[in-house]
DRENTI-979653 format. One record per residue: residue number from 1; x, y, z of N, C-alpha, C in turn. Coordinates in steps of 0.1 Angstrom, whole numbers, always signed. Each point is the difference from the previous one (the first is absolute). Example, Ala and Ser with C-alpha at 12.3 -4.5 7.8 and 13.67 -1.06 7.14 Angstrom:
2
 pos   n.x   n.y   n.z  ca.x  ca.y  ca.z   c.x   c.y   c.z
   1  +132   -57   +78    -9   +12    +0    +9   +12    +0
   2    -4   +11    -7    +9   +11    +0    -8   +11    +8
! end
This chain:
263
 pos   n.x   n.y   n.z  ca.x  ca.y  ca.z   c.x   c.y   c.z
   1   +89  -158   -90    +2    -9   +12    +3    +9   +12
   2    -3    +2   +12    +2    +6   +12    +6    -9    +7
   3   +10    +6   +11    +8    -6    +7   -10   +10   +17
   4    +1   -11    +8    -4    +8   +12   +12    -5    +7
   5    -4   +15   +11   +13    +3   +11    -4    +4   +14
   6    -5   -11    +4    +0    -4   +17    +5    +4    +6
   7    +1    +5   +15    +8    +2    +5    -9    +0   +16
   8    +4   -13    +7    -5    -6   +13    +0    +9    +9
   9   -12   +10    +5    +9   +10    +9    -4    -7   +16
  10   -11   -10    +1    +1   -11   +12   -12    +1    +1
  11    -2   -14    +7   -15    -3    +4    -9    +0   -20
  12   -12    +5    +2    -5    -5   -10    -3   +15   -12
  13   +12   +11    +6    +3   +13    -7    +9    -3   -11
  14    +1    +3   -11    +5    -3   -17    +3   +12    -5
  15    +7    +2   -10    +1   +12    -7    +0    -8   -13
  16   -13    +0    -7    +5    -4   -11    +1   +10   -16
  17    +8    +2    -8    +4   +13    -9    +2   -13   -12
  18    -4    +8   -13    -6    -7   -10    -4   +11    -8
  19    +4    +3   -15    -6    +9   -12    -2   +13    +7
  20    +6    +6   +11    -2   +11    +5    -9    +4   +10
  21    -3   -11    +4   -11    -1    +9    +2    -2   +16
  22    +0    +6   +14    +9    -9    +9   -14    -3    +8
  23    -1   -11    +4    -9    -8    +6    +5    +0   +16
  24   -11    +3    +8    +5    -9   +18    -8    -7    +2
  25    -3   -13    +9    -8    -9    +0    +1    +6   +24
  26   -11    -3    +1    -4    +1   +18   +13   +10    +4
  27    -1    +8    +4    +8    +9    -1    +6    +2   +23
  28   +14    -5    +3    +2    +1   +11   +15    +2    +6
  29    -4   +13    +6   +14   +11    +3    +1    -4   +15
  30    -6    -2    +5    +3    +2   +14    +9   -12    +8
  31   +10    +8    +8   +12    -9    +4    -5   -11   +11
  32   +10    -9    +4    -6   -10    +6    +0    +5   +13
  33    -5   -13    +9    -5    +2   +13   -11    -3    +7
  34   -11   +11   -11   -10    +0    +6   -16   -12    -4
  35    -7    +0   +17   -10    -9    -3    -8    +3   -13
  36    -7    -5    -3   -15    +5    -5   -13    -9    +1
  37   -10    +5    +2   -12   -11    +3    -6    +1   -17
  38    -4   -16    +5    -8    +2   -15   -15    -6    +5
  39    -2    +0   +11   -12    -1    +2    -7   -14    +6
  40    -6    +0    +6    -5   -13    +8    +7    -8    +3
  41    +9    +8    +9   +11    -8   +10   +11    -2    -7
  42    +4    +3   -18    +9    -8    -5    +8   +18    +2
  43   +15    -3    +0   +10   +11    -4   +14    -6    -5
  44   +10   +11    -7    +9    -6    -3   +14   +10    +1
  45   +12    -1    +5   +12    +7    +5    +6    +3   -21
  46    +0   +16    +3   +12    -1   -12   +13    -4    +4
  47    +6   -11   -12   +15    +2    +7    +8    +4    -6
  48    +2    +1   -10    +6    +9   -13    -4   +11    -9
  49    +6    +8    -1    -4   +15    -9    +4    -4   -15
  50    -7   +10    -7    +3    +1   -12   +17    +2    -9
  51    +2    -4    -6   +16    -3    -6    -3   +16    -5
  52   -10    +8    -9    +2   +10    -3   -10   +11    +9
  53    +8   +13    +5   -12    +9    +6   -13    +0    -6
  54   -12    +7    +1    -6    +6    -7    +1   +13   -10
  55   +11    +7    +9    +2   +15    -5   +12    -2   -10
  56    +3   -12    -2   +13    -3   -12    -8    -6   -15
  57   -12    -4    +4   -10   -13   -10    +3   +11   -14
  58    -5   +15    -2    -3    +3   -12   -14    +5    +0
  59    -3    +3   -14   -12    +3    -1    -9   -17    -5
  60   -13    +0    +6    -8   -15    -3   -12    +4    -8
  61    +3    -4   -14   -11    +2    -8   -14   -10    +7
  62    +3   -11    +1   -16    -9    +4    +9    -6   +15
  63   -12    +1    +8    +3   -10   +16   -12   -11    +2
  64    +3   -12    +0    -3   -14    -2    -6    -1   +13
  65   -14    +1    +6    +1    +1   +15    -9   -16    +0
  66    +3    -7    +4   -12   -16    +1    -7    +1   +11
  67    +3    +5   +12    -9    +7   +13    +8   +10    +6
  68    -7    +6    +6    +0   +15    +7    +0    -4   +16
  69    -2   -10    +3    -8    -1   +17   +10    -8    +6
  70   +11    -1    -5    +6   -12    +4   +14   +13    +1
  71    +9    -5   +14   +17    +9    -1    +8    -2   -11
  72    +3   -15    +1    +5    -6    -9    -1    +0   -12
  73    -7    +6    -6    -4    +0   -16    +3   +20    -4
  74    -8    +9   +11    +3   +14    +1    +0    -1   +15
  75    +9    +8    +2    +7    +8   +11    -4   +14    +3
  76    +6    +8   +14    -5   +12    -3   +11    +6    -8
  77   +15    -4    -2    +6    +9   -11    -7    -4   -11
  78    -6   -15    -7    -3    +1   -10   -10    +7    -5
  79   -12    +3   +11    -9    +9    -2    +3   +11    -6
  80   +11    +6    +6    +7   +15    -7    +0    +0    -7
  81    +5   -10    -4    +6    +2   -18   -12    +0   -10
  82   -16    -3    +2    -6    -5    -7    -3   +10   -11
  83    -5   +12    +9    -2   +14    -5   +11    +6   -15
  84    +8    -6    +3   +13    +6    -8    +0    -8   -13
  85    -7   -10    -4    -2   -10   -12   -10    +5    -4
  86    +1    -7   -16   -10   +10    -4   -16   -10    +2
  87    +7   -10    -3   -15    -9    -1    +3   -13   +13
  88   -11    -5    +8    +1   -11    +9   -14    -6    -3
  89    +7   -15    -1   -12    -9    -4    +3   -12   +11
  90   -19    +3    +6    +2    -9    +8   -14    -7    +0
  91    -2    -8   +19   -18    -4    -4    -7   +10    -1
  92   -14    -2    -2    -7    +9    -1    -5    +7   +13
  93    +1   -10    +8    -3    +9   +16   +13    +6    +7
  94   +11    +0    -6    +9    +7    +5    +2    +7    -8
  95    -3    +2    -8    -4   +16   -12    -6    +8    +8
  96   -14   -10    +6    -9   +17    +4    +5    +4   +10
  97   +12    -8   +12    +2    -1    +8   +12   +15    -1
  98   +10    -4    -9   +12    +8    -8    -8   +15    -5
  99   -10    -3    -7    +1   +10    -8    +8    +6   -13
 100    +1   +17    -1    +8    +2   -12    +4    -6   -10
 101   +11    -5    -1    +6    -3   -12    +1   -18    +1
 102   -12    -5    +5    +0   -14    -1    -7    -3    -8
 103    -6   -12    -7    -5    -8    -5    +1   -13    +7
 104   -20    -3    -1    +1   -12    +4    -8   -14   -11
 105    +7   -11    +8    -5   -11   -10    -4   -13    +5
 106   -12    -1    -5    -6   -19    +4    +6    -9    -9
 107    +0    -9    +7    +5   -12    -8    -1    -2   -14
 108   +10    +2    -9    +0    -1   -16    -4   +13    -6
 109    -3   +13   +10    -1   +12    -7   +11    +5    -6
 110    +1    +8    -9   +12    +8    -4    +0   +13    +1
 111   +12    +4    -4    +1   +17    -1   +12    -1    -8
 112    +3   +13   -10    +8    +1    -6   +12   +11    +3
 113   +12    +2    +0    +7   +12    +6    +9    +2   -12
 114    -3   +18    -7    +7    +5   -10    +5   +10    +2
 115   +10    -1    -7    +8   +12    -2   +11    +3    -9
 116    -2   +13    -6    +9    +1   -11   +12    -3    -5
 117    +5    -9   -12    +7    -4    -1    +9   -17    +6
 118   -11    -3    +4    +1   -15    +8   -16    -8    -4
 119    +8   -17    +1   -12    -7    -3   -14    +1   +12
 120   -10    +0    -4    -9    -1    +7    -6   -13   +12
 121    +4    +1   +12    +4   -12    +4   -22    -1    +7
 122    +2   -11    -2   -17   -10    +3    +7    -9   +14
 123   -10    +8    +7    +0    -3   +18   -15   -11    +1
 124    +4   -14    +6   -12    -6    +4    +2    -8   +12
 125   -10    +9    +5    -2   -12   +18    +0   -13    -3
 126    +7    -8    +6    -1   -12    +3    -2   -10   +11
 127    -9    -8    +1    +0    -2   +16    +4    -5   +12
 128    -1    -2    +8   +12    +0   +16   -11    -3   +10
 129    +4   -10    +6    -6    -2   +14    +6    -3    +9
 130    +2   +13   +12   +10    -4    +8    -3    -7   +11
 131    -4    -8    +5    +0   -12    +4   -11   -12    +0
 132    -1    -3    +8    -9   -18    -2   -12    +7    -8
 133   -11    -6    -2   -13    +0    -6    -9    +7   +11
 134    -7   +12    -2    -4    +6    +8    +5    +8    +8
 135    +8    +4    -1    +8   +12    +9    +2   +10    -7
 136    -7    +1   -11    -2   +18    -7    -5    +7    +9
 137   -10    -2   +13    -4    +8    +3   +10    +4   +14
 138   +12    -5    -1    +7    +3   +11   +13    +8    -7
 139    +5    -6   -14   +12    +7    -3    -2   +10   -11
 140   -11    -3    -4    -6   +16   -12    +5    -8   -13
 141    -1   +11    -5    -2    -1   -17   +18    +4    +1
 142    +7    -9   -14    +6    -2    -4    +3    -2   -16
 143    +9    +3    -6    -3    -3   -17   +18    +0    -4
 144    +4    -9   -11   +11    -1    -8    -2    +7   -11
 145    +7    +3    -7    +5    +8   -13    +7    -8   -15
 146    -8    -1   -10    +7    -1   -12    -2   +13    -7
 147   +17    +2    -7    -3   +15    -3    +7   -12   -17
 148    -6    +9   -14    +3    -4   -11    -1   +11    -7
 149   +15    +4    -8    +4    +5    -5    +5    -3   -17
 150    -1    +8   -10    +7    -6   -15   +15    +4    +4
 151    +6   -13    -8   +14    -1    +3    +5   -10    +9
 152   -11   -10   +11    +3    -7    +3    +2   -14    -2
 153   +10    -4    -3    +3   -14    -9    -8   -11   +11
 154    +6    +0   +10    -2   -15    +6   -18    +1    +5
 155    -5   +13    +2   -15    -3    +5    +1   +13   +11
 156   -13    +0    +6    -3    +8   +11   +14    +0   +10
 157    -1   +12    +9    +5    -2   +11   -10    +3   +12
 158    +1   -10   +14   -12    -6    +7    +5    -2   +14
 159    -9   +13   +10   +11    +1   +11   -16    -7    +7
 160    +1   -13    +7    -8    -9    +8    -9    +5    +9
 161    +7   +11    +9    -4    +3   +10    +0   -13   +12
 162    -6   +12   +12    +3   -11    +8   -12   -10    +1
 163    +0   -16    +3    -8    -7    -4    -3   -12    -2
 164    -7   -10    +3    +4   -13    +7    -1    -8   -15
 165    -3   -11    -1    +0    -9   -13   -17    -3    +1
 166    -3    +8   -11   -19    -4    -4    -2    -1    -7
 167   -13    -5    -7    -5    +4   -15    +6   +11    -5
 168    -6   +12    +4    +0   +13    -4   +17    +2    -6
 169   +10    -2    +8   +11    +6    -5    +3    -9    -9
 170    -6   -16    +0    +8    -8    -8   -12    +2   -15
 171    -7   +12    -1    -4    -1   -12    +4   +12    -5
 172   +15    +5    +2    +9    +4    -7    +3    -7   -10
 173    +2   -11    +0    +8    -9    -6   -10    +1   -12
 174    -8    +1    -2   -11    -1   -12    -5   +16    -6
 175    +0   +11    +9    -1   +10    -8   +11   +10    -5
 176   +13    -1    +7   +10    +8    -4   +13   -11    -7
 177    +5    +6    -9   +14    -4    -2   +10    +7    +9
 178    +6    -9    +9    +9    +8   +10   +13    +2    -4
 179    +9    +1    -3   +14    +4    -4    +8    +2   +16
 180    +2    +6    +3    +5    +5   +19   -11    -1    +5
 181    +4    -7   +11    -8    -5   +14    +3    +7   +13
 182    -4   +13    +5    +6    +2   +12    -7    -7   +10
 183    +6    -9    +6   -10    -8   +14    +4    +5    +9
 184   -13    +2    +6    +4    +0   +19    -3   -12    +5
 185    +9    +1   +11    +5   -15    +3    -4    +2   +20
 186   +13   -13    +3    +0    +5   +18    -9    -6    +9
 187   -12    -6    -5    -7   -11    +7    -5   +12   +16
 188    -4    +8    -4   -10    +8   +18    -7    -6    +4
 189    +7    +0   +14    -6    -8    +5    -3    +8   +19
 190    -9    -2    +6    +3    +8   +14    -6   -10    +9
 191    +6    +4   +14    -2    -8   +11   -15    -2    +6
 192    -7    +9    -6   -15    -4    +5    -8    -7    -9
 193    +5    -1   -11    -6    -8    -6    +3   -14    -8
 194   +16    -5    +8    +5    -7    -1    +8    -6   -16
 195    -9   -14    -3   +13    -2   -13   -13   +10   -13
 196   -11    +4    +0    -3   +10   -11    +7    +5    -6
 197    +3    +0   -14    +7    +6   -11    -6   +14    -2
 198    +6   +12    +0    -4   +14   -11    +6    -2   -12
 199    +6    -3    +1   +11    +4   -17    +5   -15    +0
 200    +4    -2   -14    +7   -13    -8   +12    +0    +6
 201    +1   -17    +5   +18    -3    -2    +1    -6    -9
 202   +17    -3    -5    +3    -7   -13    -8    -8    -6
 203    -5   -12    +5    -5    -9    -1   -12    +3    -8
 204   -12   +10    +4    -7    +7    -3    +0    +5   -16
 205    +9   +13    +3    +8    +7   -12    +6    -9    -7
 206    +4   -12    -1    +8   -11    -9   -18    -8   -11
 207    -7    -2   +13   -12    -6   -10   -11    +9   -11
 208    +7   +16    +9   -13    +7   -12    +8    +4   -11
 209   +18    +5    +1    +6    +0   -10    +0   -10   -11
 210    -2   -11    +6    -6   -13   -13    -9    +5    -7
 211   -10    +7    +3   -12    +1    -5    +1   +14   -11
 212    +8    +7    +9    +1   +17    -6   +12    -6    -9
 213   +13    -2    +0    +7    -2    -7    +9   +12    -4
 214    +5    +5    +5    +7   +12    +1   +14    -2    -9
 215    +2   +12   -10   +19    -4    +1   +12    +4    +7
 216    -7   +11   +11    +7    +0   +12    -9    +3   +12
 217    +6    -6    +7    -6    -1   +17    +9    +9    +9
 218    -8   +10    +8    +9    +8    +9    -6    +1   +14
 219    +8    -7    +8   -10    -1   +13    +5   +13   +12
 220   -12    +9    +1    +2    +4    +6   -11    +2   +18
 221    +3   +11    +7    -8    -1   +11    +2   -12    +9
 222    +6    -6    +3    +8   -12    +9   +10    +1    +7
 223    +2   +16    +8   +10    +6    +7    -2   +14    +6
 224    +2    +1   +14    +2   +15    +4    -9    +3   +11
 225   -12   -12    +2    -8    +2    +9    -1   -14    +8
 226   -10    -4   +16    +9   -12    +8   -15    -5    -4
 227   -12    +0    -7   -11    -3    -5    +8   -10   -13
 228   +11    +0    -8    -2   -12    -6    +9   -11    +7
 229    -2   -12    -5    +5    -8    +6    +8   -11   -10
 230    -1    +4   -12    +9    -9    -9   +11   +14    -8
 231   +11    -1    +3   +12   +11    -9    +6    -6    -9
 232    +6    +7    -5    +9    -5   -11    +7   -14    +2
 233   +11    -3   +12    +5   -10    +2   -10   -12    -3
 234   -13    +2    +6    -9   -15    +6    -6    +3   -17
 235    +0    +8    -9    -6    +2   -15    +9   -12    -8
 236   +10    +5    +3   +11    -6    -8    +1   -16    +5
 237    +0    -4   +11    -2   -11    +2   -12    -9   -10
 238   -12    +9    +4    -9    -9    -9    -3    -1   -16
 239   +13   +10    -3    +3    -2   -15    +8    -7    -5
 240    +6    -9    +8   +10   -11    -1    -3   -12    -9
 241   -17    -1   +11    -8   -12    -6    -9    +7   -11
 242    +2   +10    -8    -8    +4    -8    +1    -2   -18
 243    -3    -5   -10    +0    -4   -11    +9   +18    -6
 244   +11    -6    -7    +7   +13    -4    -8    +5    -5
 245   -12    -3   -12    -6   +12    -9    -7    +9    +9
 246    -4    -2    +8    -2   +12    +9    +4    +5   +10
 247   +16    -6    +0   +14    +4   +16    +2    +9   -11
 248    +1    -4   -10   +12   +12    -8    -1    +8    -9
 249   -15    +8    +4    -6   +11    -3    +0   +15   +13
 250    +3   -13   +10    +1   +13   +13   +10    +8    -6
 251    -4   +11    +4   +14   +13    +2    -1    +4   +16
 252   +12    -1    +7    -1   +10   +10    +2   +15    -3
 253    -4   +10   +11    +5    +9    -5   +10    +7   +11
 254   +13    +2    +2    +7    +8    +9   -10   +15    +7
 255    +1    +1    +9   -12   +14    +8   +14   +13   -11
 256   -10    +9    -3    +8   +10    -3    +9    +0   -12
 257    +1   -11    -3    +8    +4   -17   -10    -7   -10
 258    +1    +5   -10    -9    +0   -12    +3   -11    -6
 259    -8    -7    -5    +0   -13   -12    -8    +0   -13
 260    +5    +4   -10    -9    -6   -12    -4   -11    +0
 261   -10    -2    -8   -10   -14    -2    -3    +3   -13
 262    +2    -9    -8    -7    +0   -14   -16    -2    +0
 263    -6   +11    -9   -19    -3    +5    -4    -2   -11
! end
């Protein structure tokens, strides 16, 4: 049985460590403040830094990248770091994009990452659409992660990416056993394009965890930048009206201290 050990370092950056293994998911160092454009009028203010530096993280066996094109997902400190891992799995056009030590992956591809003396962990794209229907061609390629490993009791662990509610993500629910759920959450939304959703709010994430059925839910990505529009407080609100079997599989995670999760 494996126990994983989270540890929220903010925004939709993770450290997840498990059988010897330390995992980062979108990797982002850089302190707040500043704008960033993401492109066709839309941008978004960092407003919070990372709970841990970069130069404190360790060494990162695999980095979890779901896009490359985006601040909020990699940064320019998290760029730095990328080099220094040994393996990065991401899309496939931000592979060719990255280079080196990436790997890239289409929807339901896999790749496997080994190494001596640890289980062999099975990497599979899963898919993500960041916003309404038809706007791939504005916000790029995007992909989520189930990584499965022997040893894990409850099922896969399944980081969403960022990603509205569609077929595509909700036929997770049918090909993987999920065990941990990392969601990104936060409801993005920007002023030019009014009430358009990028990413899931609760509501959202409450109807596809029906489907996926997780035995724990970890919401993250819902804080740190002025692009989301639903946080923790207005989360928790709408988990009030929420059926416990799926209120009371959330975990929060404190930024910066570590939490086991049974997997």
């Amino acid at each position: 049985m494996s126990t994983l050990r989270l540890t929220h370092v903010g925004g939709p950056t993770t450290l997840i460590e498990a059988d010897g293994w330390r995992i980062l998911t979108d990797p982002t160092f850089d302190p707040p403040g500043r704008t960033y454009k993401f492109g066709w009028g839309t941008s978004s203010r960092k407003t919070s830094g990372p709970a841990i530096p970069a130069a404190d993280l360790g060494p990162i066996d695999l980095v979890l990248l779901t896009h490359e094109h985006h601040a909020d997902n990699l940064d320019d400190a998290g760029r730095r770091l990328l080099p220094g891992a040994t393996v990065v799995v991401t899309t496939a056009s931000g592979a060719r994009r990255l280079g080196s030590n990436a790997r890239g992956l289409r929807n339901w591809e896999t790749t496997r990452i080994e190494q001596p003396g640890r289980p062999t962990i099975t990497v599979s794209a899963t898919p993500c659409r960041h916003g309404p229907a038809g706007s791939h061609r504005i916000v790029g390629d995007v992909i989520g992660f189930a990584l499965e490993w022997d040893g894990l009791e409850h099922g896969a662990v399944w980081i969403s990416g960022d990603t509205v509610l569609f077929d595509g993500v909700r036929d997770v629910a049918t090909r993987v056993d999920v065990g941990t759920a990392v969601v990104h959450l936060g409801r993005v939304r920007f002023p030019i394009t009014g009430p358009i959703k990028y990413t899931m709010d609760i509501d959202d994430a409450v109807d596809l965890c029906r489907l996926v059925d997780p035995h724990t839910i970890v919401p993250v990505h819902f804080e740190g930048w002025s692009h989301f529009t639903q946080d923790r407080p207005a989360i928790e609100q709408h988990l009030t009206h929420v059926p416990s079997d799926i209120a009371g599989r959330i975990r929060w995670l404190p930024t910066g201290q570590p939490v086991d999760v049974t997997a």
